[in-house]
N, C-alpha and C positions, 0 to 999 in steps of 0.2 A: 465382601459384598461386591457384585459388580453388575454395574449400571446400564442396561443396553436403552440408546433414545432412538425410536423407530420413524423414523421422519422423511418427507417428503415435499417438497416448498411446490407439489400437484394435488389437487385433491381425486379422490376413486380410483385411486392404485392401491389398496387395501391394508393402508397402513393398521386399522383398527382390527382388521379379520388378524393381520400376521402376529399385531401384539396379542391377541386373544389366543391363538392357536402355537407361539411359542412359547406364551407363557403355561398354557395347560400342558405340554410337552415337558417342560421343565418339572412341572407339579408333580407330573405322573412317575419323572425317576426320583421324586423324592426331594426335590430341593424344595425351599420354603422363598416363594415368588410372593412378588406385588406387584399390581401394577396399578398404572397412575395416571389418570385420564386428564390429560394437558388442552383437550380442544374445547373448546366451550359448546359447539356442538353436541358436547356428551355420549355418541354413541357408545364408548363403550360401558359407560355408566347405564345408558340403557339396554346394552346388552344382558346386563347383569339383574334386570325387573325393577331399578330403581325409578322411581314416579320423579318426574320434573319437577311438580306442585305437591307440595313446599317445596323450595327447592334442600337437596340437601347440604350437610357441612361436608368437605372436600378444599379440592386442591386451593382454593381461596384464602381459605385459611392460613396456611402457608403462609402465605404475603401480609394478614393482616400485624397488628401491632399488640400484645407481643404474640409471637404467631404459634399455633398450636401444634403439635408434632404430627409426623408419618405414625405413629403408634396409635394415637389419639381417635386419628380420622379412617381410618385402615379395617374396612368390612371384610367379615368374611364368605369365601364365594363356595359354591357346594362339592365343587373338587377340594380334596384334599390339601394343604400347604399351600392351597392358592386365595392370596386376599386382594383388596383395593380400594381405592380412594377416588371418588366421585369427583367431574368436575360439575362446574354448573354457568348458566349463561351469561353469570356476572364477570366471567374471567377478562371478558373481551374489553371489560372499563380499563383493565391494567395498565395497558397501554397510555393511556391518560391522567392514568394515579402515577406512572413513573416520571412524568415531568418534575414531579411537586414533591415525590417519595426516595431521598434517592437511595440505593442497595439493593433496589427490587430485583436486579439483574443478575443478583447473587442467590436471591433468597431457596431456593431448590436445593444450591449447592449445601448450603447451609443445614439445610431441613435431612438432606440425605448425610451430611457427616455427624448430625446426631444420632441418627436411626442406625449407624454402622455396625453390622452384627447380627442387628435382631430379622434378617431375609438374608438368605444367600445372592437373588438376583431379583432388579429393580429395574420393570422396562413402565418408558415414558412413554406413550403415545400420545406423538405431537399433531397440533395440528399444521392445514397445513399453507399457511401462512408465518413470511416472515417474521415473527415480532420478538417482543418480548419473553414469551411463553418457549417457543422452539431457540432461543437463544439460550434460555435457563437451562434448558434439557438438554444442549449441547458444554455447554460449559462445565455439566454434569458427569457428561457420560462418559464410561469408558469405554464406549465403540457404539458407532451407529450403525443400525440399519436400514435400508433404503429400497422399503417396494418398490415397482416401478412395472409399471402397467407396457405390457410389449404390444407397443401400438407406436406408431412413429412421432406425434405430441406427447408421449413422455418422455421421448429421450432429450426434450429441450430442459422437463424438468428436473431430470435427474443430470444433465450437466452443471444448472444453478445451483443443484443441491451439493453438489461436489465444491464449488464455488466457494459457497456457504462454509464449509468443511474445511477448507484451506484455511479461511478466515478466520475462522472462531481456535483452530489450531493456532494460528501465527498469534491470538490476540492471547491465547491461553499458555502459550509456550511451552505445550507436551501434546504429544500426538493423540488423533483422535480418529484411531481406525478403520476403517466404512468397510461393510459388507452390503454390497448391491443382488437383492432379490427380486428374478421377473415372477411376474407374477398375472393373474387371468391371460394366461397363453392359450392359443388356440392354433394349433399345428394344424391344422386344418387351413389355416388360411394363408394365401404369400405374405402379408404385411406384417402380421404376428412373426413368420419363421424372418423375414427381415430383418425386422424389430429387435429380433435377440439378438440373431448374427451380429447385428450393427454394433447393439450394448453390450457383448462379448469383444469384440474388437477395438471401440473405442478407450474401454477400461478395464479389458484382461483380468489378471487376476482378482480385483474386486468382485467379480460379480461371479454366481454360484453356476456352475457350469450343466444345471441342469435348469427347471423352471415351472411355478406352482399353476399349474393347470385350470381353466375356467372349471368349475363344478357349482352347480348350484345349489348341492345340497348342504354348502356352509352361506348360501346367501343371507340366511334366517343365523346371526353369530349367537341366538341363545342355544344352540348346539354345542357352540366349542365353551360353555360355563357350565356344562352338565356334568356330571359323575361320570363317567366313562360304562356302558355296560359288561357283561362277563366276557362280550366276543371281542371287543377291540377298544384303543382308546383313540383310533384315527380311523373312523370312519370315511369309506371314500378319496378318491383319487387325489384331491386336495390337500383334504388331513396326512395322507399317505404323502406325501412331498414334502409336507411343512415338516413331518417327522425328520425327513432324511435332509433338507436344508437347517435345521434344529444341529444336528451333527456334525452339518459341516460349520458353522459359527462356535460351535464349541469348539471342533479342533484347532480354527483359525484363536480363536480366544487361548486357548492353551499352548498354542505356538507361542503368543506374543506376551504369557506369562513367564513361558519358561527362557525366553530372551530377555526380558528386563530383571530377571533373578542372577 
């Protein structure tokens, strides 16, 4: 089973569109995907039609005492092999339960080495704030991913998030791989094709040498939790990139399997 935590310490560089649309990518060659809604914001819980009020059980649970599994909690979405786990807006107390709670900083890692098996790939969509929650999901993961909006203020936040990265590696003492995706590019404009150049050049091979394109016809993400229709399962210029960025993180993933075997 392997873990991707899709994270960004920026918010609106589309972390939640890319975990929605690589993980339906995944769905559609057939692996058996979850994913895992880390922000208390919940979009992508409500991507998926879940109502706020009541709120529902999800990733909270996790954390409580004794805490209930990824099996437990684990909907399923109307694509095929693709399920998930709600979060809700209680998550954000965590932060304040960990003074008094201590292990909470583990508790994810814990939750995913019971569940080992039963998904082939587990992506975390974090939010995007430092805390406790995107600490979990890195601790977790075995490779991050990292939208990042090609506009010249996100490259401040995709240096922090690199930062972050180093940290949580040196704390965890095993590497933890980063794939940097641009993401709403607009070639049309100087500061967008800047943008890229810049985050091509400052971190090289990290980042995908191509770049997922403004389209608004994934603005509305309950598109990418639909059944795919007869003519395609990537809809539009966007979906069309996330397919061909989906490929390249596998291969990078498969590289770095077939090196540590």
């Amino acid at each position: 089973m392997r873990v991707w935590a899709i994270a960004n310490q920026k918010g609106g560089v589309g972390k939640t569109t890319t975990t929605l649309a690589l993980g339906r990518g995944l769905a559609l060659r057939g692996h058996r995907v979850l994913l895992v809604d880390l922000d208390p914001h919940a979009s992508l819980t409500r991507a998926f039609g879940v109502p706020a009020d009541p709120p529902p059980e999800g990733v909270l649970e996790l954390f409580s005492a004794p805490p209930q599994t990824l099996a437990e909690l684990a909907r399923p979405g109307a694509i095929e092999h693709l399920s998930f786990v709600c979060a809700q807006p209680a998550l954000a107390t965590l932060e304040r339960r960990s003074a008094n709670q201590p292990g909470l900083g583990l508790a994810l890692s814990q939750a995913l080495t019971r569940h080992s098996g039963q998904h082939d790939y587990v992506l975390l969509d974090c939010s995007p704030t430092l805390g406790l929650l995107m600490i979990n999901a890195l601790a977790a993961a075995d490779r991050v991913i990292i939208p990042t909006q090609t506009e010249p203020l996100a490259l401040h936040g995709l240096a922090g998030m690199c930062r972050t990265v180093e940290m949580v590696e040196r704390s965890r003492q095993r590497p933890l791989p980063a794939s940097v995706l641009p993401t709403l590019y607009d070639r049309r404009t100087r500061a967008g094709q800047d943008a890229l150049k810049k985050m091509q050049d400052d971190h090289g091979a990290l980042v995908w040498e191509d770049a997922i394109p403004v389209d608004t016809r994934i603005s509305n993400t309950e598109l990418l939790v639909q059944a795919p229709g007869e003519d395609s399962g990537y809809p539009g210029r966007a979906l069309s990139a996330y397919k061909r960025a989906l490929e390249w993180i596998l291969a990078e993933d498969q590289q770095l399997l077939e090196r540590a075997a």
